[in-house]
LUMTOR-688018 format. One record per atom (N, C-alpha, C): residue in three letters; chain; atom name; x, y negated, z. Coordinates in pm, whole numbers. Layout:
<recs>
ALA,A,CA,X,Y,Z
...
</recs>
This chain:
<recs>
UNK,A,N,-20702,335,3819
UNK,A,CA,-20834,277,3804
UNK,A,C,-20937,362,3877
UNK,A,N,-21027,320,3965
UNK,A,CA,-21132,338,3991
UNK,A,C,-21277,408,3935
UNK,A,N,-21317,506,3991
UNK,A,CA,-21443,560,3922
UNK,A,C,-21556,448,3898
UNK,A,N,-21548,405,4025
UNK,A,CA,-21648,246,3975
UNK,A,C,-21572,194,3882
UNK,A,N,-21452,118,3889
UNK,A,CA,-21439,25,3806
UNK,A,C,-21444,122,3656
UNK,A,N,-21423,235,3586
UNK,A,CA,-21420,282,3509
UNK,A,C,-21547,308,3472
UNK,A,N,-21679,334,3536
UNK,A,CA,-21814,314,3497
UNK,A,C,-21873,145,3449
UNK,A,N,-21816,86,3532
UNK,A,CA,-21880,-52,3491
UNK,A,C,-21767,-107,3371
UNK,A,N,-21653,-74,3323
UNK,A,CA,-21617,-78,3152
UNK,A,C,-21709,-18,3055
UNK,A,N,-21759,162,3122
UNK,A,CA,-21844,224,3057
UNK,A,C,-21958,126,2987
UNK,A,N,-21983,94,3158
UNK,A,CA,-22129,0,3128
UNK,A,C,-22150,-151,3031
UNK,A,N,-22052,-193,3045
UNK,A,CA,-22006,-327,2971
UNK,A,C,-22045,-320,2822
UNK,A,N,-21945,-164,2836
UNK,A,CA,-21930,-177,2656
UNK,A,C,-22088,-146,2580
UNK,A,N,-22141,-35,2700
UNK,A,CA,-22354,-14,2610
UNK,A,C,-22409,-125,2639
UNK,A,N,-22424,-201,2705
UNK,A,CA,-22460,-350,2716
UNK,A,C,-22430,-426,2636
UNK,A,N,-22310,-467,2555
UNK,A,CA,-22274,-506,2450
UNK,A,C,-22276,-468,2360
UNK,A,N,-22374,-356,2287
UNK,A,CA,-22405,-279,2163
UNK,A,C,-22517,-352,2124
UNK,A,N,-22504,-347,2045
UNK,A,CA,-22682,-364,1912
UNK,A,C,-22796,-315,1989
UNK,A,N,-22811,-196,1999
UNK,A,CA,-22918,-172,2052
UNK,A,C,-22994,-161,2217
UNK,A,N,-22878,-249,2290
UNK,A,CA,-22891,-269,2404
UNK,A,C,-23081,-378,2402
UNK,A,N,-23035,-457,2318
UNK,A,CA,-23172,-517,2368
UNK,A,C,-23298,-509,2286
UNK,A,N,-23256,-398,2279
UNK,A,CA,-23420,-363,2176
UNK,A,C,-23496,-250,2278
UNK,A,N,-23506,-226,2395
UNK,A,CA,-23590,-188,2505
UNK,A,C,-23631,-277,2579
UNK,A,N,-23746,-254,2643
UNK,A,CA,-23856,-304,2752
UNK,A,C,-23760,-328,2855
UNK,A,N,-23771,-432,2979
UNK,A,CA,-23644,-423,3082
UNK,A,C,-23690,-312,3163
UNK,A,N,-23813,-203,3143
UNK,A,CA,-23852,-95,3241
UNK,A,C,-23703,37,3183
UNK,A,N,-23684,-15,3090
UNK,A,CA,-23594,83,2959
UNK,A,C,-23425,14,3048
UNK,A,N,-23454,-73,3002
UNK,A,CA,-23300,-173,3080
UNK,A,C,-23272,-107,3254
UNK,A,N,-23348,-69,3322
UNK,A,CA,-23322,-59,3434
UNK,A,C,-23332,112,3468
UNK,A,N,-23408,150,3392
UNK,A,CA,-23409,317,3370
UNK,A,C,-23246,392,3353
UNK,A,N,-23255,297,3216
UNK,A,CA,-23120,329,3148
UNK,A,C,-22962,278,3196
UNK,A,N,-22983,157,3272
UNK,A,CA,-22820,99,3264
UNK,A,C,-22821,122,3381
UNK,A,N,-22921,-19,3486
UNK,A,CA,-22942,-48,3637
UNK,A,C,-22904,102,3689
UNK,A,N,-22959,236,3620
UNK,A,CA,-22939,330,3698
UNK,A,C,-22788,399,3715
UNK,A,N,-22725,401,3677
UNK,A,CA,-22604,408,3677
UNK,A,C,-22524,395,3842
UNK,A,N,-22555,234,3863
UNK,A,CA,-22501,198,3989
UNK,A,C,-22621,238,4086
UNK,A,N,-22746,193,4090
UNK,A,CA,-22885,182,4177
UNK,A,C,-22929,287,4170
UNK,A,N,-22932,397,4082
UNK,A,CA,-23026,506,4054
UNK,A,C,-23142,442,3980
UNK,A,N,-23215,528,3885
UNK,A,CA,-23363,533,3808
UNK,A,C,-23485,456,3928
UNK,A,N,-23484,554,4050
UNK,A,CA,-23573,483,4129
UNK,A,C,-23531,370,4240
UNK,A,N,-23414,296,4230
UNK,A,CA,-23346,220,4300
UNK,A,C,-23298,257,4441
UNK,A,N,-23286,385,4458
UNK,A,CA,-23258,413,4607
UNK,A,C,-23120,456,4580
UNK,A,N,-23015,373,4553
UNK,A,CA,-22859,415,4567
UNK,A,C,-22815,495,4664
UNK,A,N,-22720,566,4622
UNK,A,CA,-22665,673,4727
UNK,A,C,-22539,650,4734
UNK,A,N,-22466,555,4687
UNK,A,CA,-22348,478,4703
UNK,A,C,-22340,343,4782
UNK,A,N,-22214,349,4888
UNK,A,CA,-22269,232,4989
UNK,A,C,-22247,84,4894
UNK,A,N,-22178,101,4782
UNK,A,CA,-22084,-24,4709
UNK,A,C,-22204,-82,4645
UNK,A,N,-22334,32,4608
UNK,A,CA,-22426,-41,4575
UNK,A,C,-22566,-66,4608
UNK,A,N,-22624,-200,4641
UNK,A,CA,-22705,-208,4715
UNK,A,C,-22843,-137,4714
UNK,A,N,-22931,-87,4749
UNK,A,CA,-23072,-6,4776
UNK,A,C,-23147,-133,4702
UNK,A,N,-23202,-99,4546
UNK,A,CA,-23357,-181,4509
UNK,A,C,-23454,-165,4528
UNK,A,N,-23501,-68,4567
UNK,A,CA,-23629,65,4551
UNK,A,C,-23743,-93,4649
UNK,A,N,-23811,-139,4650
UNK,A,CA,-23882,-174,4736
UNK,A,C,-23895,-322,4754
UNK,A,N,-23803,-364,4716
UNK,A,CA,-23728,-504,4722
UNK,A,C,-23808,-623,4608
UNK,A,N,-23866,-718,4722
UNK,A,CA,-23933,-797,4690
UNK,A,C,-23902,-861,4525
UNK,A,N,-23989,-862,4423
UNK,A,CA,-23947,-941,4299
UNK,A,C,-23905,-1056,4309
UNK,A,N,-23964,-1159,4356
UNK,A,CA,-23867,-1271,4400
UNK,A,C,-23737,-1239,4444
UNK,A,N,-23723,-1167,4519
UNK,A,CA,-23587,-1186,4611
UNK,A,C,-23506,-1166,4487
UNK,A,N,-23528,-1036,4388
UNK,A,CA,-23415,-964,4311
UNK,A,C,-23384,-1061,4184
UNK,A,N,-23546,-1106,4166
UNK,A,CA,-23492,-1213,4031
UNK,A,C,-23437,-1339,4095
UNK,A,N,-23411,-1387,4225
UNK,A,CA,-23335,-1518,4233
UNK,A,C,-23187,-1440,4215
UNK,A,N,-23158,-1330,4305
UNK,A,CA,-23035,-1254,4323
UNK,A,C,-22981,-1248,4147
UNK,A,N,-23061,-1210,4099
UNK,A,CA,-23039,-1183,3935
UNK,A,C,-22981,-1305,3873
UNK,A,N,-23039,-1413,3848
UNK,A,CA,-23030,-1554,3801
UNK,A,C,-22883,-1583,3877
UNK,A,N,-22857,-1591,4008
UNK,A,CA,-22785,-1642,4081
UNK,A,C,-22630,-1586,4038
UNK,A,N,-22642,-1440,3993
UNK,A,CA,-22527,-1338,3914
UNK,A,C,-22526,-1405,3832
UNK,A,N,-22620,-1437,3741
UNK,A,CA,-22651,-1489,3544
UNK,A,C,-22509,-1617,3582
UNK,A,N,-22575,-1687,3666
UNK,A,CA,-22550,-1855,3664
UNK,A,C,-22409,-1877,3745
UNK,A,N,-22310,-1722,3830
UNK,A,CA,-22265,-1703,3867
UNK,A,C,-22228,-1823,4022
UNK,A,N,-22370,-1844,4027
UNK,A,CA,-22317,-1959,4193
UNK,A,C,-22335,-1816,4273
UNK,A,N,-22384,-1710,4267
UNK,A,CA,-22327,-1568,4362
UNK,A,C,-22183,-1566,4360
UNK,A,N,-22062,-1578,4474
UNK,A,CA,-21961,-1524,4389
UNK,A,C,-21874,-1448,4470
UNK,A,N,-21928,-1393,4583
UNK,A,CA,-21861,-1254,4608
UNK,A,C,-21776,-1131,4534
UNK,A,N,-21679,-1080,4582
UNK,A,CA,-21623,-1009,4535
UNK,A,C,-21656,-890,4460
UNK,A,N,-21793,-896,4519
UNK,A,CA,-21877,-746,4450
UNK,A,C,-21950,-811,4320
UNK,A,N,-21964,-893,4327
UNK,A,CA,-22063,-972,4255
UNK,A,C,-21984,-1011,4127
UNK,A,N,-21859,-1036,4142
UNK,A,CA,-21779,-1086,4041
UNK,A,C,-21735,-962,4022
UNK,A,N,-21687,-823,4020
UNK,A,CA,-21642,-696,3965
UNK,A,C,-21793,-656,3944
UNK,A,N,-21910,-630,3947
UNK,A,CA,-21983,-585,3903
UNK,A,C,-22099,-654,3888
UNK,A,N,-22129,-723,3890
UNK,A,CA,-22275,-785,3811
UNK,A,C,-22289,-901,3731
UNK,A,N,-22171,-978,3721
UNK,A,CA,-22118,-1114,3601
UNK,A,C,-22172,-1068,3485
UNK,A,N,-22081,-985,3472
UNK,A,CA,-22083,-981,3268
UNK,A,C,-22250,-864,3286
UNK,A,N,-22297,-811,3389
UNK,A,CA,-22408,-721,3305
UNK,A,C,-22518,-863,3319
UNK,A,N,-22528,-941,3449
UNK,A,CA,-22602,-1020,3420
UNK,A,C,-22631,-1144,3332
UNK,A,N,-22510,-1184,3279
UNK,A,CA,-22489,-1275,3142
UNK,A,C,-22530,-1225,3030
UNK,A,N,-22579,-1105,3007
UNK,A,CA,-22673,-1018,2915
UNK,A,C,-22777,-1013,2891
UNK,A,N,-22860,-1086,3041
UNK,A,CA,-23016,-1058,3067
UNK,A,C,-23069,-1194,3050
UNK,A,N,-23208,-1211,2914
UNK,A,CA,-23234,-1317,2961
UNK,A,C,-23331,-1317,3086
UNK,A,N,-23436,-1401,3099
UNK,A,CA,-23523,-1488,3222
UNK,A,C,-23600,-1378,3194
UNK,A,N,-23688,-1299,3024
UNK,A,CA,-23769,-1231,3077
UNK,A,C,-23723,-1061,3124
UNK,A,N,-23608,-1024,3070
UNK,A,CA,-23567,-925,3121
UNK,A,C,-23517,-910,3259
UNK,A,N,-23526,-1006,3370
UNK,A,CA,-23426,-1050,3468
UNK,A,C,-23572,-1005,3505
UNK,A,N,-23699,-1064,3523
UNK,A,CA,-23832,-1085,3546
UNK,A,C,-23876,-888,3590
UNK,A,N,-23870,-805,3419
UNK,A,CA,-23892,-709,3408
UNK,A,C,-23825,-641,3524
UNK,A,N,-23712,-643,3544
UNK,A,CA,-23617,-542,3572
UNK,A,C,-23663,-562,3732
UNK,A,N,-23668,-691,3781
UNK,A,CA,-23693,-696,3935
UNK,A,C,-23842,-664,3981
UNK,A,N,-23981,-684,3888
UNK,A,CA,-24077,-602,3893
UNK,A,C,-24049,-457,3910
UNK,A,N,-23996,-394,3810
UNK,A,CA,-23967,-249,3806
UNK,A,C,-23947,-230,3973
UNK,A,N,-23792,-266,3962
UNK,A,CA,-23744,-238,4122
UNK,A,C,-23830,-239,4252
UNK,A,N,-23916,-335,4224
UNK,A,CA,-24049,-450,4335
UNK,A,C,-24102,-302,4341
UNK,A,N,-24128,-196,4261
UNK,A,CA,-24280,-131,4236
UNK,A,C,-24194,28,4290
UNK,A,N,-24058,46,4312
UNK,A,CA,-24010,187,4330
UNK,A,C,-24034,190,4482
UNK,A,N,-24063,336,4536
UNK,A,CA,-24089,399,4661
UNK,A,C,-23953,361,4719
UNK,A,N,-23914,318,4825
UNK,A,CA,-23816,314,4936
UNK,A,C,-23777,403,4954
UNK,A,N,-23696,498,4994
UNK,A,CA,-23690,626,5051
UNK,A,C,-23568,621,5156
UNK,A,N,-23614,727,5256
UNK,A,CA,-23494,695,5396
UNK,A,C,-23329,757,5380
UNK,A,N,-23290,677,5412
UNK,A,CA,-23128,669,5396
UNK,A,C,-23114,770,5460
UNK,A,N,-23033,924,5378
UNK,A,CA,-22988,1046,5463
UNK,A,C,-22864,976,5522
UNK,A,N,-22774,871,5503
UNK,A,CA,-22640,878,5555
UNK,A,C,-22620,830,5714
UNK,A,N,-22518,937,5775
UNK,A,CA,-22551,943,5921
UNK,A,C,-22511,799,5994
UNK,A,N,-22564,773,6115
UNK,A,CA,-22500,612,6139
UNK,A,C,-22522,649,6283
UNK,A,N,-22442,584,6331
UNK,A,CA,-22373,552,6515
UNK,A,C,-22485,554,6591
UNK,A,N,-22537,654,6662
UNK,A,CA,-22719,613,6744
UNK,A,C,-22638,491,6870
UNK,A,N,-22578,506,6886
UNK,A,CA,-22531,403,6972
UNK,A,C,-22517,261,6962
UNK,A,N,-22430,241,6838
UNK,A,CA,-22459,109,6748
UNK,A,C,-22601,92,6737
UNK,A,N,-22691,185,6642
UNK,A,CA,-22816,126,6623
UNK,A,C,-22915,119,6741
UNK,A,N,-22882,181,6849
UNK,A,CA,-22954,143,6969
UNK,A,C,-22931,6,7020
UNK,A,N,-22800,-53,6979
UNK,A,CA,-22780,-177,7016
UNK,A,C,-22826,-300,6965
UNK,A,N,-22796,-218,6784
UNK,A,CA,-22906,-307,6659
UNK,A,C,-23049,-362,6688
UNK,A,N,-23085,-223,6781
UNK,A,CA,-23235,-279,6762
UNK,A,C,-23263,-394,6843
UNK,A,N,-23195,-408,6968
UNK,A,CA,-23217,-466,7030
UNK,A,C,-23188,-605,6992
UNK,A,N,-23104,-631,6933
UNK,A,CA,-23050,-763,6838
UNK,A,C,-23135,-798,6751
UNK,A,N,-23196,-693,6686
UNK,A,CA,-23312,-717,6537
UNK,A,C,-23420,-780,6609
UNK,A,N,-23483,-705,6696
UNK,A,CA,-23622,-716,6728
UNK,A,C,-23594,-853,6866
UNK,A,N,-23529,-844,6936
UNK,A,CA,-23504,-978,7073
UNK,A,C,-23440,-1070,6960
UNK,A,N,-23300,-1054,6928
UNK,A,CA,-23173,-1167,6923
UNK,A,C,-23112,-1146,7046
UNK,A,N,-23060,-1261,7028
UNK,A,CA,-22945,-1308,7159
UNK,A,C,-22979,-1419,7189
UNK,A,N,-23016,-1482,7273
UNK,A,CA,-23060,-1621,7356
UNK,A,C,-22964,-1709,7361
UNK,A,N,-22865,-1646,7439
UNK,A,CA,-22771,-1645,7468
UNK,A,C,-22612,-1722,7376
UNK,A,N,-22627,-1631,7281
UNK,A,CA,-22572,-1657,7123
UNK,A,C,-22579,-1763,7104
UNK,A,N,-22720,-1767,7068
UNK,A,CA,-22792,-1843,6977
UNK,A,C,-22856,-1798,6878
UNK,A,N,-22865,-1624,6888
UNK,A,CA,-22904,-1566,6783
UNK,A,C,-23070,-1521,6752
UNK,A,N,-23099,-1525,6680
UNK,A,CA,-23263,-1502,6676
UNK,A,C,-23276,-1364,6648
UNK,A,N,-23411,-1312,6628
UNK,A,CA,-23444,-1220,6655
UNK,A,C,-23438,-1189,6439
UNK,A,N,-23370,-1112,6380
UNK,A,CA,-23434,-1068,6236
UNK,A,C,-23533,-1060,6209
UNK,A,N,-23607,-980,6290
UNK,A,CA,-23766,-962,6232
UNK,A,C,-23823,-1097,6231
UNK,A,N,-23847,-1169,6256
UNK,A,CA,-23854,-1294,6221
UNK,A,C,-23860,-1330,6073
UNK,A,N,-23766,-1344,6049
UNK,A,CA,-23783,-1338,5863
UNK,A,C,-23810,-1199,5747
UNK,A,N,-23712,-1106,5903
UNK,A,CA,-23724,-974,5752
UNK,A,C,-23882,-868,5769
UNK,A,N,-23927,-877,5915
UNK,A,CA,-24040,-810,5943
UNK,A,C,-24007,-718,6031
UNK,A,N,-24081,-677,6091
UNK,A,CA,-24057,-588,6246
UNK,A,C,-23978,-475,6142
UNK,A,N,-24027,-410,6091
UNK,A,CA,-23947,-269,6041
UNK,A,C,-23868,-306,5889
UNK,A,N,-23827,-463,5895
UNK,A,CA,-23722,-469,5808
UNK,A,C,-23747,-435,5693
UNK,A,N,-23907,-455,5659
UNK,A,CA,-23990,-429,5520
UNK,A,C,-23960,-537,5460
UNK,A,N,-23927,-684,5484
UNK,A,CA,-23912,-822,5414
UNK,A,C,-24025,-876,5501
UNK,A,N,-24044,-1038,5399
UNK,A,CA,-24140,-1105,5410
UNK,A,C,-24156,-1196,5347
UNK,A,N,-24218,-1324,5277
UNK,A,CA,-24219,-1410,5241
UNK,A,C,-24099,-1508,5256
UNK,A,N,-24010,-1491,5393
UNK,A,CA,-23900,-1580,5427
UNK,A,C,-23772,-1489,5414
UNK,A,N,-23777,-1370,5422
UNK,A,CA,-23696,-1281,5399
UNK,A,C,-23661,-1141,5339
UNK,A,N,-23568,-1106,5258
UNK,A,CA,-23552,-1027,5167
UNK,A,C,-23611,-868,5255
UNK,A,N,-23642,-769,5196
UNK,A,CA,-23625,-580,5257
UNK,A,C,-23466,-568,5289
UNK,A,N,-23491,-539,5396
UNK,A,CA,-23380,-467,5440
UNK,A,C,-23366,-343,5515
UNK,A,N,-23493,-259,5516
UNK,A,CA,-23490,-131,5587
UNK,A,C,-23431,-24,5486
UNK,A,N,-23344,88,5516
UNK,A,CA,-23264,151,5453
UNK,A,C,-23139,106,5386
UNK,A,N,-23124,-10,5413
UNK,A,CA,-23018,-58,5344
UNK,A,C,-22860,7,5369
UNK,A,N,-22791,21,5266
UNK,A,CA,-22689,100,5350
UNK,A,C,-22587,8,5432
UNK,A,N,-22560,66,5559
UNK,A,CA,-22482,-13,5632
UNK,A,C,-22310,-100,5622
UNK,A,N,-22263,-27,5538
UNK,A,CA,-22152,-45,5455
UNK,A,C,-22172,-205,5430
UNK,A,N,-22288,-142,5314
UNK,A,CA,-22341,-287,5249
UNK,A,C,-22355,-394,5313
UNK,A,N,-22461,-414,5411
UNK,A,CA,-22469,-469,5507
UNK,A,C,-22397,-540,5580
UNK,A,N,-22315,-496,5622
UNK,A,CA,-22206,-514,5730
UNK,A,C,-22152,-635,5614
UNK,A,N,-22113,-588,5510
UNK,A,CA,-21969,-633,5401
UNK,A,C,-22062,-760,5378
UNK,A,N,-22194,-766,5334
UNK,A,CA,-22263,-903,5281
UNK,A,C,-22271,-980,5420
UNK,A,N,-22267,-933,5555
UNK,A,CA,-22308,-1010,5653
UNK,A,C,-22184,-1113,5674
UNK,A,N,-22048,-1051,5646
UNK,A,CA,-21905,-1106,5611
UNK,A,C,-21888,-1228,5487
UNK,A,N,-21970,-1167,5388
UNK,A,CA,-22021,-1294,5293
UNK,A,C,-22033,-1421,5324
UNK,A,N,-22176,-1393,5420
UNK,A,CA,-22233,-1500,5496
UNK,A,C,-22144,-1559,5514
UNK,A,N,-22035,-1563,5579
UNK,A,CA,-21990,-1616,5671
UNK,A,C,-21885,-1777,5532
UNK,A,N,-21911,-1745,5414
UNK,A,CA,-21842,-1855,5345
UNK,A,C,-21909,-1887,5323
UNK,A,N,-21870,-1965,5167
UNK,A,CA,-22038,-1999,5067
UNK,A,C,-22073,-1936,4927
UNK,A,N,-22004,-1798,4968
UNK,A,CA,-21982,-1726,4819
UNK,A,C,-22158,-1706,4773
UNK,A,N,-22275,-1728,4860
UNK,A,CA,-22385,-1722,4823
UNK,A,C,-22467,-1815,4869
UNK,A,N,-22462,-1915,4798
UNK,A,CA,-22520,-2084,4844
UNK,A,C,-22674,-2064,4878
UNK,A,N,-22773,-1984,4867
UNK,A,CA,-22892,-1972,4883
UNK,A,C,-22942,-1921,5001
UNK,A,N,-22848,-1868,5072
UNK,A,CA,-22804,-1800,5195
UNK,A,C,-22797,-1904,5317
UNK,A,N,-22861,-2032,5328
UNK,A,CA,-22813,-2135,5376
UNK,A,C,-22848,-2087,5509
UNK,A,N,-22934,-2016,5560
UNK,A,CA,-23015,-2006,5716
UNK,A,C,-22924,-1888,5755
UNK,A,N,-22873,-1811,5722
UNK,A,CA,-22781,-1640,5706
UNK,A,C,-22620,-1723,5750
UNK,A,N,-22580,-1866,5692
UNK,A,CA,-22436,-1882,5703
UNK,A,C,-22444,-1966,5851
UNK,A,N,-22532,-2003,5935
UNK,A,CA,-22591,-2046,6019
UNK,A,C,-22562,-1915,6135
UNK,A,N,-22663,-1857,6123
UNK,A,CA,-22687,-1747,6175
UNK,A,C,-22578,-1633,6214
UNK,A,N,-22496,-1599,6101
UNK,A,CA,-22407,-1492,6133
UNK,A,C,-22271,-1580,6204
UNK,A,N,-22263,-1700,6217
UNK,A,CA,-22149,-1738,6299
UNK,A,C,-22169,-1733,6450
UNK,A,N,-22297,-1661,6489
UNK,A,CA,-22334,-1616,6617
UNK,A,C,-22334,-1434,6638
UNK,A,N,-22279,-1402,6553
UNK,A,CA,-22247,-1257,6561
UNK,A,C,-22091,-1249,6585
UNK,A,N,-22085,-1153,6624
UNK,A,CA,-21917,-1075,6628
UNK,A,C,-21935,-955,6610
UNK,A,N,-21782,-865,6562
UNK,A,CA,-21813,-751,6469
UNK,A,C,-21860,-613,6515
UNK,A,N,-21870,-680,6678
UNK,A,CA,-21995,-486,6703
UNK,A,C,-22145,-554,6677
UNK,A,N,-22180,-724,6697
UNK,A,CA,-22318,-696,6654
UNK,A,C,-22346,-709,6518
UNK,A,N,-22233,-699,6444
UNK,A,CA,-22241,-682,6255
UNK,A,C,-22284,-548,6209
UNK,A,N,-22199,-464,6327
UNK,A,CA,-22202,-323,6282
UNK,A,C,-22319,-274,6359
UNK,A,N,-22350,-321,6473
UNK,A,CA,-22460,-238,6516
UNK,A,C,-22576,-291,6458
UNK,A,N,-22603,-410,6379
UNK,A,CA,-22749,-416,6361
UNK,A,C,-22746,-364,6195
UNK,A,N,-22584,-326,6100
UNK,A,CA,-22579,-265,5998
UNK,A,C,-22666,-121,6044
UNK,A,N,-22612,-71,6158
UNK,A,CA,-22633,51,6167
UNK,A,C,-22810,105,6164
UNK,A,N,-22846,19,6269
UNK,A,CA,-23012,18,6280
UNK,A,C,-23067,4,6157
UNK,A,N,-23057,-113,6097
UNK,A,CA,-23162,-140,6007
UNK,A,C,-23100,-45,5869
UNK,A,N,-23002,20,5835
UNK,A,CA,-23012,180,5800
UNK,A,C,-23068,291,5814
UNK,A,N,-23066,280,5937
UNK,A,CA,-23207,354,6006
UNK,A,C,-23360,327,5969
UNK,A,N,-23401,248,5963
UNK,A,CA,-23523,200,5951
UNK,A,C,-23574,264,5795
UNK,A,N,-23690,238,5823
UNK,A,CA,-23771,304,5655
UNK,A,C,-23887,277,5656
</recs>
């Protein structure tokens, strides 16, 4: 067994105690969320994704979408099913405020300057060519988000890369413009624009 998978039994079982829901969700995300995300949402594990910064909308649809399980990636189904079938609407609410309101902070983990020299050029142009558009477009020149698209600066590239592979089914039905989109990539421009927008902060 797995150190992850042996933390998220950990986690299961205080989630399923009595006094799991007698805290504020600022308490819920202090206390459990940090585990996998860290206290201030800046994970230092690639398996789990960076909250620190991350639009409230984006995290409470992501949240609901775990609850209601139409998310159903592999990561998603080993770790966020059973904690999110725990949370109701206003703790789902709390917890992605919290996250909305933590400092970003820049990803120490080292990444390919070569790849992300290539990233950028993919993020900020696209590919014409492809058919690929430019990211900033939805996520924002420095991959801060936007109204059309989630934060993705610092994200770890791991991550990245592995959800951009997602895309590519329908394990995340909300994703409809992303399952479009990434069938105009191939796997150096997966990894090189993972790499860049890791970079970014």
């Amino acid at each position: 067994m797995t150190l992850a998978r042996l933390a998220l039994i950990v986690l299961l079982a205080a989630l399923s105690s009595p006094g799991f829901a007698a805290g504020t969700p600022e308490d819920t995300a202090r206390q459990w969320c940090a585990n996998c995300h860290n206290a201030d949402g800046n994970s230092v594990s690639p398996l789990f994704p960076r909250l620190a910064g991350q639009q409230a909308g984006y995290l409470t649809q992501q949240l609901q979408a775990l609850k209601n399980r139409s998310r159903s990636d592999q990561s998603a189904h080993d770790y966020m099913w059973g904690i999110a079938a725990t949370l109701d609407d206003a703790a789902i609410a709390g917890i992605a405020d919290y996250f909305s309101r933590q400092k970003p902070l820049p990803n120490p983990a080292p990444v390919d300057s070569q790849l992300a020299a290539r990233g950028n050029v993919l993020f900020h142009e696209g590919n014409e060519a492809k058919g690929t558009p430019a990211c900033l477009a939805c996520h924002g020149p420095s991959g801060e988000g936007s109204e059309n698209g989630p934060r993705l600066a610092g994200q770890h590239a791991p991550y990245l890369a592995k959800q951009l592979h997602v895309f590519e089914t329908t394990q995340r039905p909300s994703a409809v413009a992303m399952q479009a989109i990434v069938k105009t990539l191939d796997e150096k421009d997966i990894q090189s624009l993972a790499a860049y927008i890791q970079s970014l902060h």
